[in-house]
Backbone as JSON Lines, residues from 0, in Angstrom:
{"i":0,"aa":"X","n":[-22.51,31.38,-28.06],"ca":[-21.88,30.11,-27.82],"c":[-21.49,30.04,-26.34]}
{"i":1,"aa":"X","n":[-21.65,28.96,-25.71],"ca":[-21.25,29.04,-24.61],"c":[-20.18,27.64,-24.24]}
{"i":2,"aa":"X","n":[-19.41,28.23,-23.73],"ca":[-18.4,26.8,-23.24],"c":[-18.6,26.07,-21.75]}
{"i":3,"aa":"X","n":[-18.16,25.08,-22.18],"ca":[-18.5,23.96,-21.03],"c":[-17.63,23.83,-20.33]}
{"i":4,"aa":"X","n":[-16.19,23.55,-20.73],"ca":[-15.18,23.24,-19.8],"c":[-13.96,23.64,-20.67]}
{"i":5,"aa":"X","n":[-12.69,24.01,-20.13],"ca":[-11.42,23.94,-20.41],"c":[-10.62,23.25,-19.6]}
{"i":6,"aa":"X","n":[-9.58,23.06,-20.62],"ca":[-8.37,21.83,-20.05],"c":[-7.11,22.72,-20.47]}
{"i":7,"aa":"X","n":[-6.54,23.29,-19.76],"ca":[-5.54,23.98,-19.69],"c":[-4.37,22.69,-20.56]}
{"i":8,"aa":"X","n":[-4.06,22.02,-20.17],"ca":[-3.05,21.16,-20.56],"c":[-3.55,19.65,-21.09]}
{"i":9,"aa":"X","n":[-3.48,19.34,-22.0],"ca":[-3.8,17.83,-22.07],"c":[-3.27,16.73,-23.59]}
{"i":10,"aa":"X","n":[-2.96,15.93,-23.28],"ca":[-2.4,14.76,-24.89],"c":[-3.17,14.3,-25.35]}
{"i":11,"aa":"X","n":[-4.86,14.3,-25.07],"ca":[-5.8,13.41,-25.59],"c":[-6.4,14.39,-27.07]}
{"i":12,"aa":"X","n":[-6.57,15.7,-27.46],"ca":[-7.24,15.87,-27.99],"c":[-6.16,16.58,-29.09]}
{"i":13,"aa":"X","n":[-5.57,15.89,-29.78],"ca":[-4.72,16.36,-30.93],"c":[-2.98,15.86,-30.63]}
{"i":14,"aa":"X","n":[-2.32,16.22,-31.29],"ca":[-0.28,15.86,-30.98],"c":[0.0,16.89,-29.66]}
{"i":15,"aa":"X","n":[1.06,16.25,-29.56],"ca":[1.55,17.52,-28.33],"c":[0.72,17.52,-27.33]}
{"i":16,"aa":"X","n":[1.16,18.85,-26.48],"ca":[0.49,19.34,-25.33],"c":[-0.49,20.45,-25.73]}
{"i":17,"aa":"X","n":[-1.9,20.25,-25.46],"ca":[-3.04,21.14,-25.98],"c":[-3.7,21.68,-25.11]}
{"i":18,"aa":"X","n":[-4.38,22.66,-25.57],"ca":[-5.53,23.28,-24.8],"c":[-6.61,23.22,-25.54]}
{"i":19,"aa":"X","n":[-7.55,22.69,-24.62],"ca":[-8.8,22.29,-24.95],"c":[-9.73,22.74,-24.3]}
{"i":20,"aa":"X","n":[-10.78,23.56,-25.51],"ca":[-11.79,24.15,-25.11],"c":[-12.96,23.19,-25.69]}
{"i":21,"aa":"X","n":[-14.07,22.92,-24.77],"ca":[-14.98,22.32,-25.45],"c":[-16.36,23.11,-24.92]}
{"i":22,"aa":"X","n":[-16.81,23.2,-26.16],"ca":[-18.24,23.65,-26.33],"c":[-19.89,23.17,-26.11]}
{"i":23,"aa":"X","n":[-20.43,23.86,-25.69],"ca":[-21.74,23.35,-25.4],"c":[-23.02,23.33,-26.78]}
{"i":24,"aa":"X","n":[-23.6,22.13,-26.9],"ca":[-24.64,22.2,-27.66],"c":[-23.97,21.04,-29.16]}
{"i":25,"aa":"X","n":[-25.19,20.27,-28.88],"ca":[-24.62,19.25,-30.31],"c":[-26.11,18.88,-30.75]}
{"i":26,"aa":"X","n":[-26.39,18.39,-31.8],"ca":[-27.83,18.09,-32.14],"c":[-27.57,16.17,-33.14]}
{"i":27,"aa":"X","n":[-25.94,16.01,-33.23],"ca":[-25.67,14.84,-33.49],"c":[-26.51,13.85,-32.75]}
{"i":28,"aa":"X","n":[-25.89,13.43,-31.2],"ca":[-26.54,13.12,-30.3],"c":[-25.98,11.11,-30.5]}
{"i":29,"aa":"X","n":[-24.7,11.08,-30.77],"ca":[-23.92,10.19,-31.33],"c":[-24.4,8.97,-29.98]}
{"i":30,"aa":"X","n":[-24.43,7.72,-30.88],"ca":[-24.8,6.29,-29.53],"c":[-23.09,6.41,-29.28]}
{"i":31,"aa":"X","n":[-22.92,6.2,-27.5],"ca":[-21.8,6.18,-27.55],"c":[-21.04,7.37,-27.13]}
{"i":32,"aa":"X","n":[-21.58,8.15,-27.7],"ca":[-20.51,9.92,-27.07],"c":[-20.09,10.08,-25.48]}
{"i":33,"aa":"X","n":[-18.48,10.01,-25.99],"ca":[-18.02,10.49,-24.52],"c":[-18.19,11.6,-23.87]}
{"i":34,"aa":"X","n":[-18.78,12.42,-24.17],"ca":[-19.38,13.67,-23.8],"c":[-20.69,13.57,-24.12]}
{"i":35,"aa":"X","n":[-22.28,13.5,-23.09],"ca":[-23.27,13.81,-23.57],"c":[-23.7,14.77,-22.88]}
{"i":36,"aa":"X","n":[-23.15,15.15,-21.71],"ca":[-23.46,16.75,-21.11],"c":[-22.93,17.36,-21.96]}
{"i":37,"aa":"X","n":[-22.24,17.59,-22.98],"ca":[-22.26,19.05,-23.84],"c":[-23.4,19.23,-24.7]}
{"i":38,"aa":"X","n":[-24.25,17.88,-24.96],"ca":[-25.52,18.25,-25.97],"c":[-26.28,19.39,-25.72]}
{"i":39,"aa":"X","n":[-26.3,19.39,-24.47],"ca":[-26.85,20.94,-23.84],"c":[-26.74,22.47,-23.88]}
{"i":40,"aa":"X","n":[-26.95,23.08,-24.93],"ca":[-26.76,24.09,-25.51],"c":[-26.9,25.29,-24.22]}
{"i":41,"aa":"X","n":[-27.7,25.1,-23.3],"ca":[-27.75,26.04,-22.52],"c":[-26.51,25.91,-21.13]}
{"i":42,"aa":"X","n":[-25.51,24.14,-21.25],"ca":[-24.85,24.0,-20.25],"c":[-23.86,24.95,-20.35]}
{"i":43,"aa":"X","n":[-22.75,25.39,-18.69],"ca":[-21.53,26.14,-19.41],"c":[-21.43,27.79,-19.25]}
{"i":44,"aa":"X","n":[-20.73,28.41,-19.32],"ca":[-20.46,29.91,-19.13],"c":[-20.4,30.22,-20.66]}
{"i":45,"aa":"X","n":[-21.63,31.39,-20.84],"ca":[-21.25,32.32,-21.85],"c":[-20.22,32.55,-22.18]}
{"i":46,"aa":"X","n":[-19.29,32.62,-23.88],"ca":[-18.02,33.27,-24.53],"c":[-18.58,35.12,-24.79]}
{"i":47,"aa":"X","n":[-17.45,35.55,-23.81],"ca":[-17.4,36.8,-23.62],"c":[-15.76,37.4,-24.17]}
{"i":48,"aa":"X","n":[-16.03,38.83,-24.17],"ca":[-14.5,39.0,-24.38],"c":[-13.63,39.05,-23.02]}
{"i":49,"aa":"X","n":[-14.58,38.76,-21.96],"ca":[-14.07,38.85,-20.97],"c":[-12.81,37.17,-20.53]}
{"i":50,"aa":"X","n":[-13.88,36.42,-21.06],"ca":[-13.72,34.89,-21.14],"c":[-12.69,34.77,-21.88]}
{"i":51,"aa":"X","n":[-12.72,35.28,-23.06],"ca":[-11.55,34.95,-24.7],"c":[-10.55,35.62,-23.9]}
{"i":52,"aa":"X","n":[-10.3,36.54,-23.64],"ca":[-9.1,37.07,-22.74],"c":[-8.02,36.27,-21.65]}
{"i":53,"aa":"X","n":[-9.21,35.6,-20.96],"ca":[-8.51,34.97,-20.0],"c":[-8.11,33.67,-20.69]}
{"i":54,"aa":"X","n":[-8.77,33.11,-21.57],"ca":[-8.24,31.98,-22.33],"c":[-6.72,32.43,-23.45]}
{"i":55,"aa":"X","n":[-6.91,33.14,-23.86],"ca":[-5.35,33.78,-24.3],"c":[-4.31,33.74,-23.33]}
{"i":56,"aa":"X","n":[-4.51,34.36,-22.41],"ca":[-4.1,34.67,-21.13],"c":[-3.4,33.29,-20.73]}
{"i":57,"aa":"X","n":[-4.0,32.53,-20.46],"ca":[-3.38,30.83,-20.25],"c":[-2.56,30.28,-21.01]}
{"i":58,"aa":"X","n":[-2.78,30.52,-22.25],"ca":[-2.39,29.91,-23.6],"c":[-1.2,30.48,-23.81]}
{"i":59,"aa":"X","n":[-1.39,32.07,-23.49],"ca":[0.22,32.97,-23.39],"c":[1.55,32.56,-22.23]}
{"i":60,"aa":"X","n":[1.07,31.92,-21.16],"ca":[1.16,32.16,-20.21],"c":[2.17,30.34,-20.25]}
{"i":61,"aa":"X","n":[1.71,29.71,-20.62],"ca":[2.28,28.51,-20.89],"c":[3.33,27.96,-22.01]}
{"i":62,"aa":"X","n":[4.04,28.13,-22.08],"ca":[5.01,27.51,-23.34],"c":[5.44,26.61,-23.88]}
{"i":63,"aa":"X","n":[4.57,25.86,-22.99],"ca":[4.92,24.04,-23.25],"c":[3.48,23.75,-24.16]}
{"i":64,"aa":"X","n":[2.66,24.53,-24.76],"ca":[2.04,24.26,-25.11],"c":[2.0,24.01,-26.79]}
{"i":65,"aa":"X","n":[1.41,23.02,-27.55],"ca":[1.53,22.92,-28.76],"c":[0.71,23.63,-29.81]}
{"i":66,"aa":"X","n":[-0.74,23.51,-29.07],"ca":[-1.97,23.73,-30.1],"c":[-2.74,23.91,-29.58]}
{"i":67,"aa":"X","n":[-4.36,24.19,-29.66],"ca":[-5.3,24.56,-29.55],"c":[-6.48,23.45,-30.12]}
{"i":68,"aa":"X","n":[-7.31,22.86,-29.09],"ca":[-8.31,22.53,-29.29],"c":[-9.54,22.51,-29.08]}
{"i":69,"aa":"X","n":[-10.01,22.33,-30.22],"ca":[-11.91,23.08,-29.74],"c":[-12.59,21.81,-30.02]}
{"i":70,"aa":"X","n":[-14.02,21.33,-29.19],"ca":[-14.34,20.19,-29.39],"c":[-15.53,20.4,-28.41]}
{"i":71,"aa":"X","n":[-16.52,19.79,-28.0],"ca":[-17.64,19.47,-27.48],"c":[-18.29,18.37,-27.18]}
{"i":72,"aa":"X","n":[-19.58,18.95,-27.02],"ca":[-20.78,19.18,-28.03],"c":[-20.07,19.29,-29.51]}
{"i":73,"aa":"X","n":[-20.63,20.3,-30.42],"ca":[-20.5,20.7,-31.66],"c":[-20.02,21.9,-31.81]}
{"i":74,"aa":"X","n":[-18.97,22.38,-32.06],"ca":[-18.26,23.78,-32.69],"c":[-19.09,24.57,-33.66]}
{"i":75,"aa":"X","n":[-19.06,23.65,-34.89],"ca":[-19.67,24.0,-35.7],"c":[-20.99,24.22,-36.1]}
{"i":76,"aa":"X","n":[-22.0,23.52,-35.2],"ca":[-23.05,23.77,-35.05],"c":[-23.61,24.93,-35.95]}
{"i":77,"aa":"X","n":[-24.78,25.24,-36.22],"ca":[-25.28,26.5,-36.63],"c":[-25.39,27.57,-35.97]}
{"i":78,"aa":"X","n":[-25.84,26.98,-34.5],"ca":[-25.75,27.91,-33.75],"c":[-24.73,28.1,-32.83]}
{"i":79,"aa":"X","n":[-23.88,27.51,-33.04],"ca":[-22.42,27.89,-32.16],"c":[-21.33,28.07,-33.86]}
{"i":80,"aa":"X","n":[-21.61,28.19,-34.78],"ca":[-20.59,28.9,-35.91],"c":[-20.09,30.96,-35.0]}
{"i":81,"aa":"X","n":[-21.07,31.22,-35.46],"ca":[-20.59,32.78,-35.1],"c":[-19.71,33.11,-34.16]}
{"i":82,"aa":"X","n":[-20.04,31.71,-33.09],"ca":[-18.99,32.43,-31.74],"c":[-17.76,31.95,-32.03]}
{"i":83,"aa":"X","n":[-17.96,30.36,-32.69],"ca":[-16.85,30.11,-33.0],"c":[-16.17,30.83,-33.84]}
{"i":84,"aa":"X","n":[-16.73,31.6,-34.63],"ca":[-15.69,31.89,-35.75],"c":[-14.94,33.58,-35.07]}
{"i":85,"aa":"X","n":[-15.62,34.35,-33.77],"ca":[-15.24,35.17,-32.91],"c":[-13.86,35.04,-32.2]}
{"i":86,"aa":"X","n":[-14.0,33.46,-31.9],"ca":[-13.23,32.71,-31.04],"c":[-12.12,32.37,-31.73]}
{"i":87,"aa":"X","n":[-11.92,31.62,-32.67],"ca":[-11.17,31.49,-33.75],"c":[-9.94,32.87,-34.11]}
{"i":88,"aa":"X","n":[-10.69,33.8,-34.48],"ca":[-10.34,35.0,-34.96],"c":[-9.59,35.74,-33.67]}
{"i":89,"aa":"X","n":[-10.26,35.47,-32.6],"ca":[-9.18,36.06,-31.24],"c":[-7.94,35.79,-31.28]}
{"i":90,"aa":"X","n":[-8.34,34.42,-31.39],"ca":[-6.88,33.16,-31.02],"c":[-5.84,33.51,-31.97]}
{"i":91,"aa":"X","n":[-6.17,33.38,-33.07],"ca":[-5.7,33.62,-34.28],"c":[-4.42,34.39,-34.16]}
{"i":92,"aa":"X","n":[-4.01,35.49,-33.24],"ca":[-3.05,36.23,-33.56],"c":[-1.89,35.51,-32.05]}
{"i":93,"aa":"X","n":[-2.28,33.95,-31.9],"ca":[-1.03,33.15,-30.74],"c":[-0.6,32.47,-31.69]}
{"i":94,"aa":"X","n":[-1.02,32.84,-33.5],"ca":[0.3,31.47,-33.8],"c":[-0.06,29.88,-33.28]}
{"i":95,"aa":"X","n":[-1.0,29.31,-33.3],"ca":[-1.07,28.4,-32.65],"c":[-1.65,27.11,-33.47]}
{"i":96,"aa":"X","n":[-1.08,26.26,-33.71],"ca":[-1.79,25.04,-34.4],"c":[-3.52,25.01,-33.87]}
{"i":97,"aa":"X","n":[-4.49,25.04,-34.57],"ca":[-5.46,24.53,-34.17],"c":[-6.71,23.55,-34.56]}
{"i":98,"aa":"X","n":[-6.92,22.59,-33.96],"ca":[-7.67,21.6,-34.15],"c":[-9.56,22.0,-33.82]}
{"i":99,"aa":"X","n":[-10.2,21.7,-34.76],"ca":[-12.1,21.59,-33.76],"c":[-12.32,20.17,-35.15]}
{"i":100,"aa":"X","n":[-12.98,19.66,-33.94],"ca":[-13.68,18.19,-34.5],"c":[-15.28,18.78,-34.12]}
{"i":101,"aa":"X","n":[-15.81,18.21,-35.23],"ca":[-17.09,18.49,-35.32],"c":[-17.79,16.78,-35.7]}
{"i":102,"aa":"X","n":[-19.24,16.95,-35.74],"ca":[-19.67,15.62,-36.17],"c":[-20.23,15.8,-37.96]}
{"i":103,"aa":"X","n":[-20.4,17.19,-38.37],"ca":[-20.27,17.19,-39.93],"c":[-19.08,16.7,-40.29]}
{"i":104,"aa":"X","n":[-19.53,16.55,-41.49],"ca":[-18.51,16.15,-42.56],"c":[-18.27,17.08,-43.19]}
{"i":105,"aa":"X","n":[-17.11,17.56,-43.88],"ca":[-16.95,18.64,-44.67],"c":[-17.57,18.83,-45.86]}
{"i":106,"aa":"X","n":[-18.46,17.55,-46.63],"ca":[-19.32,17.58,-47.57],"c":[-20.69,18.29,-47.1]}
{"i":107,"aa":"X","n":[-20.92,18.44,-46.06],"ca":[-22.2,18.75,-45.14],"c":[-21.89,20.46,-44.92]}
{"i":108,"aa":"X","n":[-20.85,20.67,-44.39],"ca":[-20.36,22.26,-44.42],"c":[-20.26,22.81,-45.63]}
{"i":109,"aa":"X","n":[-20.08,22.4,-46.64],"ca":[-19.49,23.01,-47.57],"c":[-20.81,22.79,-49.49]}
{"i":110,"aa":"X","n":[-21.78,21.95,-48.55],"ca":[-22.88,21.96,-49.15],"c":[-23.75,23.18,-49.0]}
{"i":111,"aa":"X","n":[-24.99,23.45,-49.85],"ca":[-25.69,24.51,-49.53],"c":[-27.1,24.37,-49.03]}
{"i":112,"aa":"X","n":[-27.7,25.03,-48.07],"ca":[-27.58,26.34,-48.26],"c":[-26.28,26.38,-47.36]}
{"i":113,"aa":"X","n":[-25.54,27.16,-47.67],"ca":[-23.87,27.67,-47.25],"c":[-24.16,28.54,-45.94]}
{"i":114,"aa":"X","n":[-23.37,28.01,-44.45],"ca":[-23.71,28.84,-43.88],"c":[-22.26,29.43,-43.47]}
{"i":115,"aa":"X","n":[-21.87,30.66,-43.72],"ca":[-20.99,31.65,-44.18],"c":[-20.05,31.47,-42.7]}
{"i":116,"aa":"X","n":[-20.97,31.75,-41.72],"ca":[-20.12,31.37,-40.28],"c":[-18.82,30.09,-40.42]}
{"i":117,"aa":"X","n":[-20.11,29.03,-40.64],"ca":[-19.11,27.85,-40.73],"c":[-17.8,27.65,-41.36]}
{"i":118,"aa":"X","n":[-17.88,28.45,-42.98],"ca":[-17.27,28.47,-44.0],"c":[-16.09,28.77,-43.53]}
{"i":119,"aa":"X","n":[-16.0,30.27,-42.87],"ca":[-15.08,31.14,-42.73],"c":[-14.57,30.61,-41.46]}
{"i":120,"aa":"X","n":[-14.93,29.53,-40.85],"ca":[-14.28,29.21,-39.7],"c":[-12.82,28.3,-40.32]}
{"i":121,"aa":"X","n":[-13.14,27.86,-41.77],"ca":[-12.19,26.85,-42.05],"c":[-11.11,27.4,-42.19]}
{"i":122,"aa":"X","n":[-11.06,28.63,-42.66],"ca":[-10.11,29.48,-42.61],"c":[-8.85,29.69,-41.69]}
{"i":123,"aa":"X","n":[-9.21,29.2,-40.57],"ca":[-8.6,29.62,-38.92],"c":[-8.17,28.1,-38.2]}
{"i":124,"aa":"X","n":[-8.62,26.99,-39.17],"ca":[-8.54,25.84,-39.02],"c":[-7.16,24.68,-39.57]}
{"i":125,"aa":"X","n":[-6.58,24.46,-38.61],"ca":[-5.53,23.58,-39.49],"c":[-5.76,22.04,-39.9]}
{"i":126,"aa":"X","n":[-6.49,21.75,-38.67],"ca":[-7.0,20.53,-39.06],"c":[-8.18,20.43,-38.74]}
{"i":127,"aa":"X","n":[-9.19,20.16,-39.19],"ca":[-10.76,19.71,-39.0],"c":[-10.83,17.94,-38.88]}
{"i":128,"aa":"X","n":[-10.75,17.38,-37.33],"ca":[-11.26,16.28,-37.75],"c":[-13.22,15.51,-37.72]}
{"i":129,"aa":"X","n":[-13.46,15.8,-38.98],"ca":[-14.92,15.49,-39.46],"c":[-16.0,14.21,-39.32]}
{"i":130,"aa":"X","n":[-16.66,14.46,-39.08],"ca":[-18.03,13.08,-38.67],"c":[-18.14,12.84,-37.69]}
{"i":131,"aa":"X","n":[-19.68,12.14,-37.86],"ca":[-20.21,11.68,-36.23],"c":[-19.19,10.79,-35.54]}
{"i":132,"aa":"X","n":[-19.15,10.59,-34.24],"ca":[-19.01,9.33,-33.92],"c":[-19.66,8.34,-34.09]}
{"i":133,"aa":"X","n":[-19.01,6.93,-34.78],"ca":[-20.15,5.9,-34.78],"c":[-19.22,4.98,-33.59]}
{"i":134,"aa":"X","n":[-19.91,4.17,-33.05],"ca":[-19.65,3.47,-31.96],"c":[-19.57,2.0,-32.93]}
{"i":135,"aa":"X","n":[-20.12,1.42,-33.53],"ca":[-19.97,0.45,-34.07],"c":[-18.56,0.4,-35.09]}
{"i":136,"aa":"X","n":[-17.88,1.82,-35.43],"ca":[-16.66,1.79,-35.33],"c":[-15.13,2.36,-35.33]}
{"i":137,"aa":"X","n":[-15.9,1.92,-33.44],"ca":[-14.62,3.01,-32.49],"c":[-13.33,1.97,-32.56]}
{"i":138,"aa":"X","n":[-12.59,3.17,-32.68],"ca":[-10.9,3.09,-32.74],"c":[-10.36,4.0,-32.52]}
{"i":139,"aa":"X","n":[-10.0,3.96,-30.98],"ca":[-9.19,4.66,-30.68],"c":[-7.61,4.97,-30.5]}
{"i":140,"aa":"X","n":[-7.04,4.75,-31.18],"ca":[-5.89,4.08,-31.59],"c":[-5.0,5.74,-32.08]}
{"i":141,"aa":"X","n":[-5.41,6.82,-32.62],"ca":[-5.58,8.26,-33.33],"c":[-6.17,9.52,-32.17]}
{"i":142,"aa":"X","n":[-6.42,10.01,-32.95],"ca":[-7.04,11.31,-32.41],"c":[-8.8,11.49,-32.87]}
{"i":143,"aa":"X","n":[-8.97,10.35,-33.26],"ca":[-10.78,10.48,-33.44],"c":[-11.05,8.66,-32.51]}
{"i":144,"aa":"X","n":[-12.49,9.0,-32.6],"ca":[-13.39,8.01,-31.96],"c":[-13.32,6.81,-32.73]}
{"i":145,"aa":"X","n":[-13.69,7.35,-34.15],"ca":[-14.39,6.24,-35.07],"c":[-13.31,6.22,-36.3]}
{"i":146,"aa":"X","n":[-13.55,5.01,-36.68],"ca":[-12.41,5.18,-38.31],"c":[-13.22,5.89,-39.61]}
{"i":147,"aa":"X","n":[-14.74,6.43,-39.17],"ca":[-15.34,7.02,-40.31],"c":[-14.61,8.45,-40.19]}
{"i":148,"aa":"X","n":[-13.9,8.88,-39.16],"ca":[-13.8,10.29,-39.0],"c":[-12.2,10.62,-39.7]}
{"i":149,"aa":"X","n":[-11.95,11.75,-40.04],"ca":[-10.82,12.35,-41.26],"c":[-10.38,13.41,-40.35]}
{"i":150,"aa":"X","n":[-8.89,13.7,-40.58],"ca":[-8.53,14.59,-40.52],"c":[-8.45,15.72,-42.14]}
{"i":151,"aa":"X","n":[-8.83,16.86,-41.89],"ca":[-9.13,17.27,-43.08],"c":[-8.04,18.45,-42.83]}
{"i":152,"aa":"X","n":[-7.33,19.18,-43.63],"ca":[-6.61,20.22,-43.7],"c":[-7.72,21.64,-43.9]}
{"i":153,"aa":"X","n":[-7.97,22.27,-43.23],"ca":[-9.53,23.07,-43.61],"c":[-9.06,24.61,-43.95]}
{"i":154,"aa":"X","n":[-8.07,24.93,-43.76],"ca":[-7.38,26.15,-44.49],"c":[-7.23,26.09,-46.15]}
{"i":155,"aa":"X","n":[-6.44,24.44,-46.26],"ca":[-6.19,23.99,-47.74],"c":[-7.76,24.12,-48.66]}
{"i":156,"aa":"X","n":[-8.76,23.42,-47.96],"ca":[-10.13,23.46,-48.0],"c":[-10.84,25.29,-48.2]}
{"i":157,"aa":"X","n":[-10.58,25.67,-47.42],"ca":[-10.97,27.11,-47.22],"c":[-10.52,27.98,-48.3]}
{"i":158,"aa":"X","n":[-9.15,27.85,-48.8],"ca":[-8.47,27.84,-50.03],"c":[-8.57,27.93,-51.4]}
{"i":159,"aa":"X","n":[-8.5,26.86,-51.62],"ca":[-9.16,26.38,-52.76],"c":[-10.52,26.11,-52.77]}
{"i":160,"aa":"X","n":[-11.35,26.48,-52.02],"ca":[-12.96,26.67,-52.68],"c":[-13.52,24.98,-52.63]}
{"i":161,"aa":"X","n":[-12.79,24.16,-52.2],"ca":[-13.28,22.67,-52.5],"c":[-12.94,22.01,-51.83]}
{"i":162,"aa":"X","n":[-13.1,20.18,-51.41],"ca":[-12.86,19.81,-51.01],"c":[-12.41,18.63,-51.21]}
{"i":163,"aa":"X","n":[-10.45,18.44,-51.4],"ca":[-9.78,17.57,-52.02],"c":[-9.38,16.55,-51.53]}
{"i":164,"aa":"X","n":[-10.08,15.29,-51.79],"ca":[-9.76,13.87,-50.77],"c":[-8.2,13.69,-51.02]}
{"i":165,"aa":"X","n":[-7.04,14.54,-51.33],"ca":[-5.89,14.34,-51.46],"c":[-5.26,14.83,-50.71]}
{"i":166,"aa":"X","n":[-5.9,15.92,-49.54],"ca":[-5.39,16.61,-48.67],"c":[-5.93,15.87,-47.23]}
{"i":167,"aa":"X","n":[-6.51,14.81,-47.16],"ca":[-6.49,14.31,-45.41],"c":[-6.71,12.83,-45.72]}
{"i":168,"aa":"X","n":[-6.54,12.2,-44.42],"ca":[-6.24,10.51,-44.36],"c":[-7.81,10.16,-43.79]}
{"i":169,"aa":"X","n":[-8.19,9.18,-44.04],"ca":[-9.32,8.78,-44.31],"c":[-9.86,7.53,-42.83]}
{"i":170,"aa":"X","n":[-8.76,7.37,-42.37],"ca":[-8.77,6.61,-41.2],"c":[-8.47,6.37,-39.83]}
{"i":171,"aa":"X","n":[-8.54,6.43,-38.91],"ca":[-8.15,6.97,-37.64],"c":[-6.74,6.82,-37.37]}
{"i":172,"aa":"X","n":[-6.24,7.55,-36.85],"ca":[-4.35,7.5,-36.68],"c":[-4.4,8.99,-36.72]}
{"i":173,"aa":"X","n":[-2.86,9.24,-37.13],"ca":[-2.61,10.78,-37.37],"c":[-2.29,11.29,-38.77]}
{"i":174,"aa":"X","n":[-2.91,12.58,-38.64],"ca":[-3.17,13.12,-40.33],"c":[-1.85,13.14,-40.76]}
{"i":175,"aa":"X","n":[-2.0,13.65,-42.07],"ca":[-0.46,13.67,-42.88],"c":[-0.31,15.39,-42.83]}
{"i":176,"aa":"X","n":[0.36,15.67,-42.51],"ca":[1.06,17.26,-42.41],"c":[1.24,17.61,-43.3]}
């Protein structure tokens, strides 16, 4: 997996004050995406442990910070699951709220053939917000693009083995906690 850019500090990509990592490589390829240099799987610096270090390192280093966000291109991708779920699992021991928006849907992840990377990423996930962007209907008003996109609880998901339309809000704004 390789990353494209970080944002040490920022309010756009989840509540609070976040850090945002976004990833290279998407195969969505959404009309409309505010990011289309991340489609580029080869754009961006290799995730190393050299890299995950220094991104802890920031994240430690700051206290005004709320959460953690991962976003792109595609996180979840097939071929960016493994690093993500590397990446994930680093972070994992800052305690840290964390957000990755992907352009699947959690019916799409959690369909088969099952790819185990992805799965186990939900695990490490507090909120997944899910689906393409559609441009025909953006609202930005929330923390997603489009009103097709959900915040999904993906631990609760990861959990229980399923995926319960009783655990996320269905429309752009902010999820229910």
């Amino acid at each position: 997996m390789r990353i494209l850019r970080r944002i040490k500090e920022t309010y756009a990509d989840g509540p609070g004050i976040r850090y945002s990592i976004y990833v290279s490589g998407c195969t969505h390829r959404c009309k409309g995406c505010h990011n289309p240099e991340s489609w580029n799987f080869k754009k961006g610096v290799e995730l190393t442990e050299e890299l995950v270090s220094e991104i802890k390192q920031d994240i430690k280093e700051n206290p005004l910070l709320d959460g953690i966000t991962i976003s792109g291109g595609d996180p979840l991708h097939p071929d960016n699951a493994e690093g993500l779920l590397y990446l994930l699992q680093e972070l994992s021991d800052l305690d840290m709220n964390v957000w990755v928006y992907t352009g699947y849907t959690i019916e799409e992840l959690l369909s088969p053939p099952i790819d185990y990377n992805q799965l186990y990423c939900l695990s490490y996930i507090d909120i997944l917000v899910d689906g393409p962007y559609k441009e025909e209907l953006r609202d930005l008003s929330g923390f997603c693009g489009s009103t097709n996109q959900r915040f999904i609880k993906a631990k609760k998901v990861y959990e229980n083995g399923k995926f319960d339309p009783s655990v996320h809000r269905t429309s752009a704004g902010s999820p229910r906690l």
